[in-house]
C-alpha positions as CSV (number, residue, x, y, z in Angstrom):
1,X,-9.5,-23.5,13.4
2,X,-5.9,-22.8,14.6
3,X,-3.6,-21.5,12.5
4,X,0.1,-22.1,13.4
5,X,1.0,-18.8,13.9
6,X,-2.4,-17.5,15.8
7,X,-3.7,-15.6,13.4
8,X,-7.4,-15.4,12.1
9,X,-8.3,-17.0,9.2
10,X,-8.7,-13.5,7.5
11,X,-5.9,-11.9,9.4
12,X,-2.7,-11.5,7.4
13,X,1.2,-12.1,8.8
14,X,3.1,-8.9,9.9
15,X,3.8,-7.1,6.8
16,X,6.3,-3.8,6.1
17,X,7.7,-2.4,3.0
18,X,11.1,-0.4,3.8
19,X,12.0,1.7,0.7
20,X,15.2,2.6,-0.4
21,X,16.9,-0.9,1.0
22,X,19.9,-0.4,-1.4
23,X,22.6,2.2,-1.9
24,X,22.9,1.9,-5.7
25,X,19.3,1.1,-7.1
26,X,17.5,3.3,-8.9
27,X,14.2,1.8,-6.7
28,X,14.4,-0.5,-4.1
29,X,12.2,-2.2,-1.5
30,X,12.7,-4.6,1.6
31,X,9.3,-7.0,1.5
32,X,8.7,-8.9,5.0
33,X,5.8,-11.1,4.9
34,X,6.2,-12.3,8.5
35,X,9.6,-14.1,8.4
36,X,9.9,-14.5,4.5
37,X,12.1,-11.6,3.6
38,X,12.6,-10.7,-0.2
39,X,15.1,-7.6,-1.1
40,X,13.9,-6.4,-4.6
41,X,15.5,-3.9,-6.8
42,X,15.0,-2.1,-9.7
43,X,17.7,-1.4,-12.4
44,X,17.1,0.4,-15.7
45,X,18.8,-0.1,-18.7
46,X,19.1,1.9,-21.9
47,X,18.6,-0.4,-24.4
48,X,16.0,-2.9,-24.8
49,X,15.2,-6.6,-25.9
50,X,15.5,-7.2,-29.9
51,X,12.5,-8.1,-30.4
52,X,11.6,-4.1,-29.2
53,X,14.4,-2.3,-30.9
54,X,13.1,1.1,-33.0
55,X,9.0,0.9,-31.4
56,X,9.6,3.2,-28.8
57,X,8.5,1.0,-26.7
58,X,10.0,-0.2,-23.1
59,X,10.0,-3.2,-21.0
60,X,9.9,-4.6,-17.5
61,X,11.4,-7.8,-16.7
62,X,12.3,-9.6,-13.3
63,X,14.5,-12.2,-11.8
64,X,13.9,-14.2,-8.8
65,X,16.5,-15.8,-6.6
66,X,16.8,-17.6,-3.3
67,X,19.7,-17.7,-1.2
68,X,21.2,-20.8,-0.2
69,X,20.3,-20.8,3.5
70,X,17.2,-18.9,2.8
71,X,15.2,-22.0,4.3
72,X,16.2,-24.6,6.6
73,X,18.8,-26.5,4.9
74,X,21.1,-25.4,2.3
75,X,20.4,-25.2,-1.3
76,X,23.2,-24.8,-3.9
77,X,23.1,-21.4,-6.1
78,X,21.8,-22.1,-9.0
79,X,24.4,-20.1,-11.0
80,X,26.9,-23.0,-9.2
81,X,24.5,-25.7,-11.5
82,X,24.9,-24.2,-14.7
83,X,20.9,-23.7,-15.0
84,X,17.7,-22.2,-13.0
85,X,15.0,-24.2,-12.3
86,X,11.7,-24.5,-13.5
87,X,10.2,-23.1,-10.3
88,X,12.5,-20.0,-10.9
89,X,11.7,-19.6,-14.5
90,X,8.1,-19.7,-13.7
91,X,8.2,-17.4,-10.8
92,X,10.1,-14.8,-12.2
93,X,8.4,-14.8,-15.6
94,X,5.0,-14.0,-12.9
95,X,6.4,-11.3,-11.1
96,X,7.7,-9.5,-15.1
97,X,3.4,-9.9,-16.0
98,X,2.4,-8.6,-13.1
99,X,4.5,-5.5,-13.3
100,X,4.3,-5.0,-16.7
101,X,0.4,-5.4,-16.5
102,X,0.3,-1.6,-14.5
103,X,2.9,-0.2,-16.9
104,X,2.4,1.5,-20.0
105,X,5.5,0.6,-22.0
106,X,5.1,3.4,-25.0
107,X,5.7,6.0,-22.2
108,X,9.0,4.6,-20.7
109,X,10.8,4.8,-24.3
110,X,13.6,2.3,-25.3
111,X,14.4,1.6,-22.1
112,X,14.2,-1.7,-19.8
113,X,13.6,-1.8,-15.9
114,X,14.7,-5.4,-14.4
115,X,13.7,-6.1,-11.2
116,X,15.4,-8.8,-9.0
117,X,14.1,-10.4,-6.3
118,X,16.1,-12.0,-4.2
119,X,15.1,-14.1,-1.2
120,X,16.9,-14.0,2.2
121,X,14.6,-16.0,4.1
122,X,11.7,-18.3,3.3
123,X,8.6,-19.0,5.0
124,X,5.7,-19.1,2.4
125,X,4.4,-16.7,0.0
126,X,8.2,-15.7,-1.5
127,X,6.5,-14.9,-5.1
128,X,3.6,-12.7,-3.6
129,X,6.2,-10.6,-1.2
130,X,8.4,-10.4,-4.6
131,X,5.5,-9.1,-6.9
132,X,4.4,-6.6,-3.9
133,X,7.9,-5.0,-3.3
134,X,8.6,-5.3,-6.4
135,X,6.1,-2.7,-7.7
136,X,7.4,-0.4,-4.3
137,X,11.3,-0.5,-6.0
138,X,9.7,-0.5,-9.7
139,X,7.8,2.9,-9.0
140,X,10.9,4.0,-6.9
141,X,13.3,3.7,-10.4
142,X,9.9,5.1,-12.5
143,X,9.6,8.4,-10.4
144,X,13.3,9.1,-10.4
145,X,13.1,8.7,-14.2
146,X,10.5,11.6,-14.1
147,X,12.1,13.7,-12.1
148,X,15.4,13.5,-13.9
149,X,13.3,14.4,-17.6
150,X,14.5,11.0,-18.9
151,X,11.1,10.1,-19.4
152,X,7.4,12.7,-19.7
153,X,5.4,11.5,-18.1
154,X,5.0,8.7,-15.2
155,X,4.1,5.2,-17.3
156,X,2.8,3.3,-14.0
157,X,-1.1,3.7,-14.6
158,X,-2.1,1.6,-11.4
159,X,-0.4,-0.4,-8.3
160,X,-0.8,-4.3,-8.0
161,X,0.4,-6.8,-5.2
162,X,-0.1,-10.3,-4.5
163,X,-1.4,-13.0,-1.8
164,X,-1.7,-16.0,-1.1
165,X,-5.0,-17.7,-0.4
166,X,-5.7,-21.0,0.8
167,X,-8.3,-24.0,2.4
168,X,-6.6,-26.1,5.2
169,X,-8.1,-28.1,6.8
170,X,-11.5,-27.4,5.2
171,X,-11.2,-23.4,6.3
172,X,-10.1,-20.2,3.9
173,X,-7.6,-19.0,5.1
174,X,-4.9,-15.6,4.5
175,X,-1.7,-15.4,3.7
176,X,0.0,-18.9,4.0
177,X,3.2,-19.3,5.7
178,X,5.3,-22.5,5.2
179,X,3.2,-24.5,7.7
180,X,0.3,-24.2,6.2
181,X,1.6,-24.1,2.5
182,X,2.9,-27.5,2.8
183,X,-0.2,-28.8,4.1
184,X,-3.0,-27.0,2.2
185,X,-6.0,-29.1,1.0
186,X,-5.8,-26.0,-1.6
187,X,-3.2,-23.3,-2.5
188,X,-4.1,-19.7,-4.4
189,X,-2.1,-17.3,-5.3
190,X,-4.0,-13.7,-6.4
191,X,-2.2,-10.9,-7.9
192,X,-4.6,-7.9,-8.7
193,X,-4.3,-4.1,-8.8
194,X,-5.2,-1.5,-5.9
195,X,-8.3,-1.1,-7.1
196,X,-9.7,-4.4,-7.0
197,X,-9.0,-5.6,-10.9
198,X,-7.6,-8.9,-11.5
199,X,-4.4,-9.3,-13.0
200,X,-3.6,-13.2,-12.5
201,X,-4.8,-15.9,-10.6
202,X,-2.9,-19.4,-9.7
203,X,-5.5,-22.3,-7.8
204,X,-4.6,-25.7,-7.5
205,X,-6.5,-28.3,-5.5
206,X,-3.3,-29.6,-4.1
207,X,-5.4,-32.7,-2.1
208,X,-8.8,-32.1,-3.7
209,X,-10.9,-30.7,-5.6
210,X,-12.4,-27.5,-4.6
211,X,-16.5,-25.9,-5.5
212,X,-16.9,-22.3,-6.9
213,X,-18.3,-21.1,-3.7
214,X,-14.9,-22.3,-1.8
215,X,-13.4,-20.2,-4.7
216,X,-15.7,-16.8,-3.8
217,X,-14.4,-17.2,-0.5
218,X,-11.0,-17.5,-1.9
219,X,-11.5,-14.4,-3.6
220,X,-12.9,-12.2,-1.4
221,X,-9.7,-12.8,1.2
222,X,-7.7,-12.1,-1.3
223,X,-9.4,-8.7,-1.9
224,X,-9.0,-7.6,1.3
225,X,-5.3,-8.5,1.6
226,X,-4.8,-6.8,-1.3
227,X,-6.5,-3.7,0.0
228,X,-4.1,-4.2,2.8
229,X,-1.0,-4.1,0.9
230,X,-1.9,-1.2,-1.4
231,X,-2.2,1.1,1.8
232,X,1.3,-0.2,2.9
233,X,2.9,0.3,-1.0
234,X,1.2,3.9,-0.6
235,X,2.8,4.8,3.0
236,X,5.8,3.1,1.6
237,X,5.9,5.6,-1.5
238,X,5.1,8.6,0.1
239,X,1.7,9.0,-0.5
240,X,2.0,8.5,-4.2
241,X,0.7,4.8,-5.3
242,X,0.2,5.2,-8.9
């Protein structure tokens, strides 16, 4: 099969990490997934939700935003409406587990880190590219904490990232761009940690149903994309993933 873009059915888009994308951040990552483009950073807070007050315990939370000519025609800010969308509470409230999932809160104190992740161009895969730069600006903020003696020791106990799997036109494919996101028999989106453990999965048959081994296949492009992307987050931080 042809892809769109050329690629290999295995072979992922173009991706690079550029850390430190912001002045003022305390972490901060550009995400480019081929031409979607996703500027996450990472802000910490002294205080924490009520619902945390006198445990000790800290928390990492995200919001996700697209600018209005982040695809091809406009769309009005949300803030402008009064209201986010479902889609945006439901991505955002993704990219908060999947963070949180490699982060042990005891050890970052009464404290909260919120990433935002906000998109300046879409072209597929906005919610993987925000999950996978958002660990780059979340470890960013984490490390400087360290280093300052806010906090003892680093609470990040593993790295995660996300892709996007899919079956169009009856072959797995890597790493969907808009093209063949809109026309996928079936989408996936996998977010696991560097070293192979599953953190969430998201498959719909979008035209069809698909079998268990369609899955496997599913899977196992998902593990090497995700092997992919932990090298990058690694080159990315230094050296230093986790």
């Amino acid at each position: 099969m042809s892809r769109p873009s050329g690629r290999s059915p295995n072979e992922m888009r173009k991706v690079t990490l550029t850390p430190g994308a912001s002045l003022h951040a305390e972490g901060s990552c550009l995400v480019e997934f081929g031409s979607t483009r996703v500027l996450c950073t990472a802000s910490v807070e002294g205080s924490v939700p009520p619902f945390l007050r006198n445990t000790g315990r800290g928390w990492v939370t995200a919001e996700y935003g697209m600018l209005p000519r982040a695809t091809h025609t406009r769309s009005p800010r949300e803030a402008a409406k009064g209201k986010q969308s479902g889609r945006t509470q439901e991505i955002q409230r993704l990219i908060g587990r999947a963070l949180r999932s490699v982060v042990k809160l005891d050890a970052l104190g009464e404290r909260q880190v919120t990433i935002d992740c906000d998109v300046l161009e879409a072209d597929g895969g906005t919610r993987t590219a925000s999950v996978t730069g958002g660990y780059v600006a979340l470890h960013m903020a984490l490390s400087r904490l360290l280093k300052e003696g806010a906090i003892k020791t680093m609470p990040i106990h593993s790295s995660v990232a996300a892709v996007s799997c899919g079956i169009v036109k009856g072959v797995p494919v890597l790493d969907l761009d808009y093209a063949e996101d809109s026309g996928a028999q079936v989408d996936a989106n996998f977010i696991m940690t560097g070293d192979g453990k599953l953190v969430e999965i998201q498959g719909t048959g979008e035209e069809r149903p698909y079998s268990e081994e369609e899955f496997h296949a599913l899977m196992a492009l998902a593990k090497k994309g995700i092997t992919e992307l932990a090298a990058l987050q690694k080159r990315a931080l230094g050296g230093v993933l986790s």
